[in-house]
VMD Tcl script that draws the C-alpha trace (Angstrom):
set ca {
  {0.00 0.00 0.00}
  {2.75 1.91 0.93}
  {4.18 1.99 -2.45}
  {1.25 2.64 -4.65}
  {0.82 5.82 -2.26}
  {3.99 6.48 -3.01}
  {3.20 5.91 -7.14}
  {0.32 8.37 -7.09}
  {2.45 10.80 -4.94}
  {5.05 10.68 -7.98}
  {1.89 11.21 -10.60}
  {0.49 14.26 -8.97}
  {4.01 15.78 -8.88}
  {4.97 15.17 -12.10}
  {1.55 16.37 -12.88}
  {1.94 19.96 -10.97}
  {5.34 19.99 -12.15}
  {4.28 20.00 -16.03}
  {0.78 22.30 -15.20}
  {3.71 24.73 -13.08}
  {5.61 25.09 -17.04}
  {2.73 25.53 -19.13}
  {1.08 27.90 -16.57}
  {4.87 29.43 -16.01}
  {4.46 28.98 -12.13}
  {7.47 28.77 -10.55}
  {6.23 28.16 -6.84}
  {3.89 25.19 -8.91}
  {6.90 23.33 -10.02}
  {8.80 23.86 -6.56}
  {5.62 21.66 -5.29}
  {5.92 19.40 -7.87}
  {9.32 18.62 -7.64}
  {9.45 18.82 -3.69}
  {6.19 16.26 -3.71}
  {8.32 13.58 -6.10}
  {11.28 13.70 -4.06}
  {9.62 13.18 -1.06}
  {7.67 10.52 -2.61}
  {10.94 8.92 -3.79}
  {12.99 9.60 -0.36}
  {9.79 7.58 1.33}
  {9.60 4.74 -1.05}
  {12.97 4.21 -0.80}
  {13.12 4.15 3.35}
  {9.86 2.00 3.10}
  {11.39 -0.68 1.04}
  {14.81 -0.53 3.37}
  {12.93 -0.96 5.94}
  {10.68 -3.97 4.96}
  {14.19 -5.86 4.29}
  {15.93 -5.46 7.28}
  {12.74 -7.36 9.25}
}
mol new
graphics top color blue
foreach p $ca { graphics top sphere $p radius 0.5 }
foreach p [lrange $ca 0 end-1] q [lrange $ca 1 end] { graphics top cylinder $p $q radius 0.2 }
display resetview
């Protein structure tokens, strides 16, 4: 579950990231591309932690 949170997390981003070019909002794409990192930085400490149990 964790994961496919993480998946649409990514989507959105990449969504408000491309909507933040086309509308020419910088503070748009700053929320885009803070939301997929963060998305990416949890995935990444999920699945670390699901293989050191």
């Amino acid at each position: 579950m964790t994961y496919v949170l993480a998946a649409l997390t990514v989507v959105l981003g990449v969504a408000a990231f491309v909507y933040g070019g086309y509308d020419d909002s910088p503070g748009l794409q700053l929320i885009g591309a803070v939301l997929v990192a963060g998305a990416i930085t949890f995935a990444v400490r999920a699945a670390r932690r699901g293989r050191r149990k």
